[in-house]
N, C-alpha and C positions, 0 to 999 in steps of 0.2 A: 745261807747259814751265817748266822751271828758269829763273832770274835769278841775275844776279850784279852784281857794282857793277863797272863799265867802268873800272878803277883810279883815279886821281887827277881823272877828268872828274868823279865823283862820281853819274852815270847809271848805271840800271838797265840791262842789257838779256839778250835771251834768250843762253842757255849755247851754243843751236845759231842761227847766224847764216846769211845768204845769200852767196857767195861770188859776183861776176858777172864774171868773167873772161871766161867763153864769152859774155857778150854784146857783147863786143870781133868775135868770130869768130875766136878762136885756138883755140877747139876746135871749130871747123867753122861755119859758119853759122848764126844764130839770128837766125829773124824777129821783129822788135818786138812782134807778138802772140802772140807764144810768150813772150818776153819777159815780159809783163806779166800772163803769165799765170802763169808761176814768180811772179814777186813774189805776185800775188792767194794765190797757195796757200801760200805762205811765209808773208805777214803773216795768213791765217786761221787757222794753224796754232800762231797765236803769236811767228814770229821775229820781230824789231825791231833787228836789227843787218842792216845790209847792207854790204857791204864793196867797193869798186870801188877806178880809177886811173885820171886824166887818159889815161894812155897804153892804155887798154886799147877800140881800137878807134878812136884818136886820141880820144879824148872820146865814142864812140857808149855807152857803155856807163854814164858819166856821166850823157848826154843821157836816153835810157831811163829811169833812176832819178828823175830829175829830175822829168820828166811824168808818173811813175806818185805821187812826190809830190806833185805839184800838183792830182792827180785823187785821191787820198786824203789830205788834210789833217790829219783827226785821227789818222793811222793810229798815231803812236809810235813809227816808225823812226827810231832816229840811224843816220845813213851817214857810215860812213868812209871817206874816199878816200884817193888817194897820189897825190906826187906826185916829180919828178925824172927819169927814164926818157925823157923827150923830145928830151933835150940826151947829147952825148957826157959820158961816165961819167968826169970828170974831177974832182978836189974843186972849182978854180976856178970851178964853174959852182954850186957850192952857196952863190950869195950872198943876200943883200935882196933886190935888183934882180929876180930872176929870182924868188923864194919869192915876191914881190907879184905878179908875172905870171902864174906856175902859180897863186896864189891865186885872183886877179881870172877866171881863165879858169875855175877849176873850179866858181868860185861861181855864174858865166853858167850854164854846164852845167848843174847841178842845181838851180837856181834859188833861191840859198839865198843872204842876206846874208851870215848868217855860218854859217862851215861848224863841224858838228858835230866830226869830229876829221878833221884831215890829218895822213899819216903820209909819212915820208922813205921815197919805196921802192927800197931795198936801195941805198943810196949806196955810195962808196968808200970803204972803213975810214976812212979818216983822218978824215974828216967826223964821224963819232960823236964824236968829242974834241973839236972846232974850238970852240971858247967864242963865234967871232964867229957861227956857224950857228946856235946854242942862244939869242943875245941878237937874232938876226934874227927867229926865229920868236917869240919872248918880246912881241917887237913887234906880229906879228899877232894875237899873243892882247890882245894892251893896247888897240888901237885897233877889236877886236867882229870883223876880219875871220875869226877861228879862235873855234875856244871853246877848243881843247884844238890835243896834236899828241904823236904818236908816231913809231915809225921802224919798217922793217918789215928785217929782217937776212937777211942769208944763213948767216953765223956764231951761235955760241954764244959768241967771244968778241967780237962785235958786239954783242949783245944785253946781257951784264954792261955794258960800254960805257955804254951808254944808258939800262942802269937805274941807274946811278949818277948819273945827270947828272936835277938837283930838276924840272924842267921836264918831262920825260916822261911819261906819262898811260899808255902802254901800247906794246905790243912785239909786235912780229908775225915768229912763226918757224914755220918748218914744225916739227910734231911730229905721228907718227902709229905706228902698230905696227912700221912696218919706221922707223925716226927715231927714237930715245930719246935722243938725247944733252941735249935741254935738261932730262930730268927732273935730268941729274947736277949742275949749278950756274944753270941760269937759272930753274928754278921756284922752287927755296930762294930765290935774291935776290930775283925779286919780288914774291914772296909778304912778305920782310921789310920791301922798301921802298915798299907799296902798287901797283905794280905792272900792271897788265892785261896777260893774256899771251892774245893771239889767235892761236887754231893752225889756221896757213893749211896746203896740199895736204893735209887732214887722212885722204883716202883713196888719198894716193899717186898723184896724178894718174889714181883708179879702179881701180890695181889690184886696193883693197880693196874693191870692190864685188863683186868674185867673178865678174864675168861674162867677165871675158877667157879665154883661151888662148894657147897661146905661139903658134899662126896668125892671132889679132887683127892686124887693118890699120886706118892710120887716114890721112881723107883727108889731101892734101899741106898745106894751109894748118894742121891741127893741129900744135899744138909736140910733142905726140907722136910724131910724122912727121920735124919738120924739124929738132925740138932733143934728142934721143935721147942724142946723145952731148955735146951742151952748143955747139953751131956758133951759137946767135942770143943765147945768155944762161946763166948756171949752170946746170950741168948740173943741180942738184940740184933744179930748180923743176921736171922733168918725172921722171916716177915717183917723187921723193922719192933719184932719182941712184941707184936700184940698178938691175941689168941688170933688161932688161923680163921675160925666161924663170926668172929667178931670185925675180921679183917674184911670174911668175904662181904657181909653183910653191908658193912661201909664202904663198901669200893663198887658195890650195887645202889646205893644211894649214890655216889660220885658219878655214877654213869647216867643214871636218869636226871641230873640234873643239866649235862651236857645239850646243847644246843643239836640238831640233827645234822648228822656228817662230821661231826670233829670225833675224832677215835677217842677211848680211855687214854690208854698207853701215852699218845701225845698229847693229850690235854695235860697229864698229871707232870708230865718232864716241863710243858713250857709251863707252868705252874712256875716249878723247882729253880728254872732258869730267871723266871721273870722276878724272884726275892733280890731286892736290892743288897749286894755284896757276894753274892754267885758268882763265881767264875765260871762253870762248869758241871752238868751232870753227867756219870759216867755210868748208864745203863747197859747189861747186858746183851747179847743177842746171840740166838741158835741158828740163825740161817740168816741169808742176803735181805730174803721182804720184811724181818724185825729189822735188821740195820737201817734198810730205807725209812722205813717207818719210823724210827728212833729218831734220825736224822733229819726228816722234816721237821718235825717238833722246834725243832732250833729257829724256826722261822715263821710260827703260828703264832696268831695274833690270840692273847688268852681270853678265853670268851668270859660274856659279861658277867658280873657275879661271881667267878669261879673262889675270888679269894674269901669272901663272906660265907660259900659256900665251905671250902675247907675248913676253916675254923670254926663253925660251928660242927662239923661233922669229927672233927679232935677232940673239941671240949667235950661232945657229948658221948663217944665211944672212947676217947683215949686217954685224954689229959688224965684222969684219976689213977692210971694202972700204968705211964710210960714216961710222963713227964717231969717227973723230980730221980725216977730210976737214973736216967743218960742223962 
């Protein structure tokens, strides 16, 4: 597995991270020892980035990372959480007051003094600029309860935002085959400005995994069920905001263009990983054989063509309908 330096934390960690959203149960149920068992095959496989959010499961998802820390001590995973999403989405609520409170609670959660990196997740524009939000959090890092802190965006002009402001440590935006727009100004910035750019739905909430159909169903508590058209949160955090039949269509072209024996799923991460200014993709996984599989990808060579092939398969299903949107 590849390493890379976590931008301004100044930590190593692997290229291919664990993403634990679905241990919230937003992509359907996942019992704690399923759970713990993705991690097991994740951390033996090499990753060491794990990536969570207070909100995701009210804290379950927190919790679970916490105790599988506790039960492997010397393991080397830094985990990044988020936080903000608890509270109505208004800047008012992005003060001190509340950043100690989502602190204090995440740090119970995972059981951790001081937390490896907390990242703003997907605040209100206006918040990236606020000076007093940047000297709030400055304060967590001074007094040991943070180490670091990032923001996690919906925009690419969110993300410049945030890579301008010295405090920042790293950036989390979707970028994946059907999503190019950060390669056009947010990998150059922070690549210039030290930077960590973590690339979350990096398989299009599974598009790119190649197993769908345009008949895939998914049960009713999945956001791919209930947020389709953007009804619980942007639209863009489910398939990466392109139609789902247009998704599958082009992730079926993606597949037939692969050489024989390299999987979707791993072609489309080392893709994501192999954009110059990547630190990091932080995929999903429901059981131990997706984490392995997740986890090689950190170390495959990206076959020939792959990026001539991506980009035309953007321009020609995406770019018109996704690319000036984020």
């Amino acid at each position: 597995m590849q390493r890379r330096t976590l931008g301004r934390t100044g930590r190593e960690t692997s290229v291919i991270g664990l993403g634990t959203w679905q241990f919230g149960g937003d992509w359907g149920p996942v019992a704690a020892e399923d759970a713990f068992a993705v991690m097991d095959a994740a951390a033996e496989a090499g990753t060491t980035l794990f990536d969570t959010a207070d909100v995701y499961g009210d804290g379950r998802s927190e919790q679970l990372i916490g105790r599988w820390i506790a039960a492997n001590p010397e393991s080397g995973v830094t985990v990044a959480t988020k936080m903000g999403r608890r509270v109505d989405q208004v800047p008012s609520n992005y003060v001190a007051a509340n950043f100690r409170q989502w602190v204090d609670r995440s740090r119970e959660n995972l059981g951790q003094d001081t937390l490896d990196l907390v990242q703003l997740h997907c605040p209100p524009t206006a918040v990236f600029a606020d000076d007093a939000v940047h000297d709030a959090l400055d304060a967590l890092v001074a007094d040991g309860s943070i180490a670091a802190y990032g923001v996690s965006v919906e925009t690419a002009d969110q993300a410049l935002t945030a890579i301008a402001r010295p405090g920042v440590a790293s950036v989390q935006v979707i970028l994946n085959a059907f999503r190019l727009k950060p390669l056009d100004r947010v990998l150059p910035a922070a690549r210039e400005a030290g930077v960590a750019i973590l690339a979350r739905v990096p398989l299009a909430s599974g598009l790119l995994t190649g197993k769908y159909t345009t008949e895939t169903t998914f049960v009713p508590e999945d956001h791919r069920t209930y947020n389709r058209e953007g009804q619980a949160f942007d639209q863009g955090e489910t398939f990466s905001g392109v139609p789902f039949e247009d998704g599958v269509r082009a992730a079926q072209e993606f597949a037939a263009s692969l050489p024989e024996g390299v999987s979707v799923p791993q072609a489309a991460l080392a893709w994501v990983v192999a954009q110059e200014g990547v630190t990091a993709a932080i995929p999903g996984a429901r059981n131990a054989e997706q984490a392995r599989s997740n986890a090689a990808a950190g170390s495959l060579d990206l076959p020939d063509d792959l990026d001539a092939t991506v980009h035309e398969l953007y321009d020609r299903w995406f770019r018109a309908t996704v690319h000036e949107r984020w």
